[in-house]
C-alpha positions in Angstrom: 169.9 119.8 160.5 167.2 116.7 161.3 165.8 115.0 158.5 162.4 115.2 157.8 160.3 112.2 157.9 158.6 110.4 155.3 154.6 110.9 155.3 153.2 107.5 154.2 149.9 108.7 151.8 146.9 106.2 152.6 146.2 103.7 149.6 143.4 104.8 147.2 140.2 104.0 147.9 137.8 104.1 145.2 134.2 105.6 146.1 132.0 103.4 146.6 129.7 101.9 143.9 126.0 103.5 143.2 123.1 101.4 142.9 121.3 101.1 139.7 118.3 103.0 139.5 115.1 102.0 137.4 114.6 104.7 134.6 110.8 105.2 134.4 109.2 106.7 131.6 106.5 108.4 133.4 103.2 108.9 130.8 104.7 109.3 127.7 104.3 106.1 126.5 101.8 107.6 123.3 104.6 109.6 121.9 106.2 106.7 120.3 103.1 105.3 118.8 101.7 108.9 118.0 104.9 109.5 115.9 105.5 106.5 113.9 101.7 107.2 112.9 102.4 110.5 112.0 105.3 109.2 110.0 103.7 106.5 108.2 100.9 108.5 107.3 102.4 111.5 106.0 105.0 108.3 104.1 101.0 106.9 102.5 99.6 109.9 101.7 102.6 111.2 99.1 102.9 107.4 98.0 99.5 107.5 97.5 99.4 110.5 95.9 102.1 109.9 93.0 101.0 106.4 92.6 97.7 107.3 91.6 99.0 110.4 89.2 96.9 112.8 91.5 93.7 111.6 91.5 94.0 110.4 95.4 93.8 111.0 98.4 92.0 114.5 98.0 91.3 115.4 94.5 90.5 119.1 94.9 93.8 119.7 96.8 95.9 118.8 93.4 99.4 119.3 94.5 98.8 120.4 97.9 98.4 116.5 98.3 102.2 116.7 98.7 102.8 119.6 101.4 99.7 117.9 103.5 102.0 114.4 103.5 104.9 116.8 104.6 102.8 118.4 106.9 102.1 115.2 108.5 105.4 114.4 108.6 106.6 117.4 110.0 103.9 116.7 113.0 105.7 113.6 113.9 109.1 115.4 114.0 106.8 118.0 116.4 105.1 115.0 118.5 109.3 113.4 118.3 110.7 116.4 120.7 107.9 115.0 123.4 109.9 111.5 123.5 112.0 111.5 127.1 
């Protein structure tokens, strides 16, 4: 019985290389800024708030002071899920 021949396989090639591509951020360049606000806010007004034993920033909201700072806070974890 012949022998079969040998196939020779073709060297790898590796594909070829992709260009870079610039990454743009389109207009959501206020959600960064908006946040942090948000954030440092909501940070000042419970700082504020046990700092001055309740009197400030709203007297008549007493300890509703606190879940308005959280509130704020929570609305820069809201504005956060904007950021691309």
């Amino acid at each position: 019985m012949p022998k079969s021949r040998i196939r020779k396989k073709a060297d790898f090639t590796p594909p070829p290389a992709k260009a870079a591509t610039a990454i743009k951020l389109g207009g959501r360049s206020w959600v960064a800024p908006l946040m942090l606000a948000f954030f440092i806010v909501g940070l000042a007004w419970i700082v504020l708030f046990y700092v001055t034993q309740g009197s400030l920033p709203v007297d008549a909201f007493g300890n509703w002071n606190i879940v308005v700072g959280f509130g704020f806070i929570a609305g820069g974890f809201v504005v956060s899920t904007q950021w691309k």
